[in-house]
C-alpha positions as CSV (number, residue, x, y, z in Angstrom):
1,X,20.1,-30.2,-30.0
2,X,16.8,-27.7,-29.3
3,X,17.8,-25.2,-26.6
4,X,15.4,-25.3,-23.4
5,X,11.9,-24.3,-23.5
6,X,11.1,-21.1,-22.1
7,X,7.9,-22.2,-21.4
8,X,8.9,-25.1,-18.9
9,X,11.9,-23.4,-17.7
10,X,9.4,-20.7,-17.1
11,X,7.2,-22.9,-14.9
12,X,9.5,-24.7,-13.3
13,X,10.7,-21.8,-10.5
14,X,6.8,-21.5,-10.0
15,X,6.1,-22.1,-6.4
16,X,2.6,-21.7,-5.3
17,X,2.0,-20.7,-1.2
18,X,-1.1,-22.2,-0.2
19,X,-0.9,-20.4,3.1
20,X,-0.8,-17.4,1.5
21,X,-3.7,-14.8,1.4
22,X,-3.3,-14.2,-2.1
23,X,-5.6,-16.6,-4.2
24,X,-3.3,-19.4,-6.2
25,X,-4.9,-17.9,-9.8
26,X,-3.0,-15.2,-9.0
27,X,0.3,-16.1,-7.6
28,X,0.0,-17.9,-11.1
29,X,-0.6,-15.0,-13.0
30,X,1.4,-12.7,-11.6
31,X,4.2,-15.1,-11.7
32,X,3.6,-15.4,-15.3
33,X,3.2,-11.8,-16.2
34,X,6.4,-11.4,-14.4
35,X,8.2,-13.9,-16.9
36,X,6.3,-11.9,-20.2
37,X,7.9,-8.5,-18.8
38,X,11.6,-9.3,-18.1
39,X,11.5,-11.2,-21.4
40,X,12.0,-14.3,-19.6
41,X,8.7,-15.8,-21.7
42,X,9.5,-13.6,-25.2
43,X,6.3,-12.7,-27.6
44,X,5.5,-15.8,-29.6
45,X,6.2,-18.3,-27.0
46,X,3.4,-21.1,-26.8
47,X,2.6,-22.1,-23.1
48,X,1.7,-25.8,-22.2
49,X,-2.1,-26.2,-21.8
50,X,-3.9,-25.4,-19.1
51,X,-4.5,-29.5,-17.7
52,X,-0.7,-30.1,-18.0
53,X,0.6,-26.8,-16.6
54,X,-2.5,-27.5,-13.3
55,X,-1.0,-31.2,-12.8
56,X,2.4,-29.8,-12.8
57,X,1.4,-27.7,-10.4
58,X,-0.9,-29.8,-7.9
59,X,-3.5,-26.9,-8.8
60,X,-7.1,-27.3,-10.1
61,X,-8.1,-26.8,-14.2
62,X,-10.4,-24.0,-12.9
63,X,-7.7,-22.3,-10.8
64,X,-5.4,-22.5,-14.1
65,X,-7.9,-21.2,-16.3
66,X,-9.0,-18.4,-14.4
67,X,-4.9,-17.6,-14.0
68,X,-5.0,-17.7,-17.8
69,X,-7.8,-16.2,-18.2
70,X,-6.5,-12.8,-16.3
71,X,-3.4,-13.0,-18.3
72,X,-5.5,-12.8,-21.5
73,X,-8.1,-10.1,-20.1
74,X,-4.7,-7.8,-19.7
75,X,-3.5,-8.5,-23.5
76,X,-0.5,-10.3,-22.8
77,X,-1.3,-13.9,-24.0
78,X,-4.5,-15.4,-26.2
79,X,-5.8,-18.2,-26.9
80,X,-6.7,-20.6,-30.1
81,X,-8.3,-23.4,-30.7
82,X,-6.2,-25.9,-31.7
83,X,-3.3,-23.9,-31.4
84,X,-3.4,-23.0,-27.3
85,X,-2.2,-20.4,-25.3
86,X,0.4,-18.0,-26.9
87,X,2.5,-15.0,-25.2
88,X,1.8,-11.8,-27.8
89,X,3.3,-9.3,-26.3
90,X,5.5,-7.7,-22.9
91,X,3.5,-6.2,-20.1
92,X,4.2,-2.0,-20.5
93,X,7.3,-1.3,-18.5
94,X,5.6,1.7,-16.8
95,X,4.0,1.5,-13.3
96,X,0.1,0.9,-13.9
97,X,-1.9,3.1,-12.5
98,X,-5.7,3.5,-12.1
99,X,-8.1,6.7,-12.3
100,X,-11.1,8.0,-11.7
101,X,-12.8,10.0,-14.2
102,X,-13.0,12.7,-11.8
103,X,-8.9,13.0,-11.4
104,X,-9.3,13.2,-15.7
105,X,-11.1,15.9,-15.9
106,X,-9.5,17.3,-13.1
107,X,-6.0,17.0,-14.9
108,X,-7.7,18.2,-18.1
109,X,-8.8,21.7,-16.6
110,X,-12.4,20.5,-17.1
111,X,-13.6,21.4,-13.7
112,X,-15.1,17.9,-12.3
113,X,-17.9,18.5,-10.1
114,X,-20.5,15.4,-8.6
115,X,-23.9,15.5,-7.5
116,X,-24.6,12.0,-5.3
117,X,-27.7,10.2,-6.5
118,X,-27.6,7.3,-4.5
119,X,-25.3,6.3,-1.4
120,X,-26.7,3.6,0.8
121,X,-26.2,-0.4,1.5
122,X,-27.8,-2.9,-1.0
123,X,-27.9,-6.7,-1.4
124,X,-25.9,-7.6,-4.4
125,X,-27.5,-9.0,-7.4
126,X,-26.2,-11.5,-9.8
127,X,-23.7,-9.5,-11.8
128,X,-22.3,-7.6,-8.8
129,X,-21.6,-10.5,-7.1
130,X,-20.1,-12.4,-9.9
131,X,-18.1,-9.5,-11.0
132,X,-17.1,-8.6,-6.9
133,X,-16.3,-12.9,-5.9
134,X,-18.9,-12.6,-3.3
135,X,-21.9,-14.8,-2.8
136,X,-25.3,-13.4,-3.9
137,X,-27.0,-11.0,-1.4
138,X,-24.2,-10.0,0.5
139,X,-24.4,-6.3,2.1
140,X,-22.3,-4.1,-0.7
141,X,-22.0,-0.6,-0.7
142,X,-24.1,1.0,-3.7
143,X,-22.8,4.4,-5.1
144,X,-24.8,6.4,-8.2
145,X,-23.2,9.9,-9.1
146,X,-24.0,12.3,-11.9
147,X,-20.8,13.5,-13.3
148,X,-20.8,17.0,-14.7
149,X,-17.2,18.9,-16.8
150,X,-17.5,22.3,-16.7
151,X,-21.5,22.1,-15.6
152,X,-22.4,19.7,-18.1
153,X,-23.6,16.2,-17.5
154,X,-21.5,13.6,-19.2
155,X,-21.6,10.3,-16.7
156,X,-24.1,8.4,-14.5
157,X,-21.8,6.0,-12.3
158,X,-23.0,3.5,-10.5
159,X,-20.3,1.8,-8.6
160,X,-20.4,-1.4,-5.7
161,X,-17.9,-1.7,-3.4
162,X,-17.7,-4.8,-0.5
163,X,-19.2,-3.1,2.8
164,X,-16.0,-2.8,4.7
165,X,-14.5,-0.4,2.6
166,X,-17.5,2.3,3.0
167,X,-15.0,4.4,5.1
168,X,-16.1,8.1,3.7
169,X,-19.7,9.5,3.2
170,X,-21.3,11.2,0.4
171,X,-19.8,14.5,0.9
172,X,-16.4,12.9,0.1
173,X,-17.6,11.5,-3.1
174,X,-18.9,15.0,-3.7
175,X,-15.1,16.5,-3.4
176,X,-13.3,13.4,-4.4
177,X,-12.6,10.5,-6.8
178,X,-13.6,7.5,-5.9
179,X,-10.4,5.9,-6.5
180,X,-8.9,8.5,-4.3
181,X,-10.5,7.8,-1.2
182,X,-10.6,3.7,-2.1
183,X,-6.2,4.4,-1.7
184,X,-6.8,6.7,1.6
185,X,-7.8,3.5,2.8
186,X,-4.4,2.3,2.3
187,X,-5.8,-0.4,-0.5
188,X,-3.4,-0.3,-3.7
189,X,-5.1,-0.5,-6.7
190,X,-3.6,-3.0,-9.3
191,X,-5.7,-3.9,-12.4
192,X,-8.4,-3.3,-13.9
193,X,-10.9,-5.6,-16.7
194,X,-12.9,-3.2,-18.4
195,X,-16.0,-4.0,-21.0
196,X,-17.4,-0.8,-23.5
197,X,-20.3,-0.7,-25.3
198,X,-22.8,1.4,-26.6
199,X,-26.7,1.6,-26.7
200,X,-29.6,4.2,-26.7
201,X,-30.2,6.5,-24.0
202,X,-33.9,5.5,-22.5
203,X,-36.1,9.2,-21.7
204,X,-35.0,9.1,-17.9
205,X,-30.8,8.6,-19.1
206,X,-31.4,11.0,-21.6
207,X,-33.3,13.4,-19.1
208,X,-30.8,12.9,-16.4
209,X,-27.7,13.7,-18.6
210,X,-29.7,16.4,-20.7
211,X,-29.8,14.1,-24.3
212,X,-32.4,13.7,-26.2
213,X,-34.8,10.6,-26.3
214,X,-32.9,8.1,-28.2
215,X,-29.2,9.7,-28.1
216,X,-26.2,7.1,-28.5
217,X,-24.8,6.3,-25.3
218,X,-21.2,4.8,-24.0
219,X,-21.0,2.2,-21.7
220,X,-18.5,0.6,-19.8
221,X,-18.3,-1.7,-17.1
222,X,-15.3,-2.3,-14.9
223,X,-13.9,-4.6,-12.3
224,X,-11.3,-3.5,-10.4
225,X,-8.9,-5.4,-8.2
226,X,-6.3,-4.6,-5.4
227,X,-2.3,-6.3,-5.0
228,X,-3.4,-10.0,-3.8
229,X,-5.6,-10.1,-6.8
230,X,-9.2,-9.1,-5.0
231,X,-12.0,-7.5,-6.5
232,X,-12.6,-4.0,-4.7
233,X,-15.0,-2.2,-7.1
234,X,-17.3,-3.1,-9.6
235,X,-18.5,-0.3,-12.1
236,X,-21.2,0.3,-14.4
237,X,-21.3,3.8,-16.0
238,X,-23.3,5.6,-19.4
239,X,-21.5,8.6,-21.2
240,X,-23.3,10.9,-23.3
241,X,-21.6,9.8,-26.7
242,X,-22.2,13.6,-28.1
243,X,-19.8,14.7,-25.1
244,X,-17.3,12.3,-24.5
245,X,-15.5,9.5,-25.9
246,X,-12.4,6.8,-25.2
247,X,-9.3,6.8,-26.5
248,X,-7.6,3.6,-26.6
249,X,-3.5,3.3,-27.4
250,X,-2.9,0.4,-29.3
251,X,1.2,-1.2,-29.8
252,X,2.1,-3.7,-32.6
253,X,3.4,-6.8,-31.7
């Protein structure tokens, strides 16, 4: 006779609170990341699809896809056509932690310093809202730094943050990461879905971060979310290409 299925048995201890504050998706998720790390849901194991596993659960197809969908966004399961959802590998057993690129260059002896382009109130646009859960127009917090290492320019950041969290001033962002004085606020920073790119520098990027017209530039954007699974920051940021660059660890399965 087969043995259980990790999968089901999985599931099955799945409780959802829907009193709790934290949004079902990601009781989901984090019930299921939980299950990849202690090996309870080994590498290779195929989950039930995402209709079956939201009737099981008296949950929504969007609420189960967008649990899923976080799962894959942190590498630990993806998806194929015809195939379905598949577990490829154990969450790093190592707390995660999130940082600013001022705390890098700070650790690096590269001697961070900001200059504060921008610090005011805005109505957020399409993408900010979409990426921050809010509706279009709401009041966020707009924050545009130049980041120099050792006097040069390498960064422009522009970040959003929800309105209730604009607890410091520009002078703090002058002396501090920005991830720093998000966890001052007592807000613990989870995870973090992160797009790079790369495209030319137009003549005011280039000016700005002392390029010429037409240099390659990095890009990245970020969303960045707290314990119950809410979006606190929302970051879009160019790099001077000739100055700095990403390094990305990658494990075998």
């Amino acid at each position: 006779m087969p043995g259980p299925d990790p999968a089901v048995d999985g599931m099955t201890r799945l409780v959802v609170d829907r009193n709790s504050p934290i949004p079902l998706y990601f009781q989901v998720a984090q019930h299921l990341e939980n299950a990849i790390s202690s090996g309870e849901l080994p590498t290779g194991t195929l989950l039930q699809n995402e209709v079956d596993l939201a009737r099981s659960l008296g949950l929504s197809r969007p609420t189960m896809r967008r649990a899923m969908q976080h799962l894959v966004d942190k590498g630990l399961v993806t998806r194929r056509r015809g195939i379905g959802t598949r577990v490829v590998q154990p969450k790093l057993r190592r707390p995660l932690e999130l940082t600013s690129l001022y705390d890098d260059l700070n650790r690096a002896g590269r001697k961070p310093s900001t200059e504060v382009l921008s610090f005011e109130t805005v109505d957020a646009g399409e993408d900010v809202a979409a990426g921050l859960e809010i509706s279009e127009g709401t009041p966020v917090l707009e924050l545009v730094r130049l980041r120099r290492a050792g006097g040069e320019p390498i960064a422009k950041m522009t970040n959003y943050l929800p309105d209730q969290l604009a607890r410091f001033d520009a002078d703090d962002l002058s002396d501090h990461g920005l991830y720093n004085l998000i966890r001052r606020q007592g807000i613990s920073l989870h995870s973090a879905t992160q797009t790079l790119g790369a495209r030319i520098a137009t003549a005011a990027e280039a000016r700005l971060l002392d390029e010429s017209r037409g240099a390659a530039l990095l890009t990245a954007i970020r969303i960045t979310y707290d314990d119950n699974g809410k979006a606190v920051e929302y970051g879009t940021h160019i790099y001077a290409a000739s100055r700095y660059s990403f390094e990305i660890n990658l494990l075998t399965t």
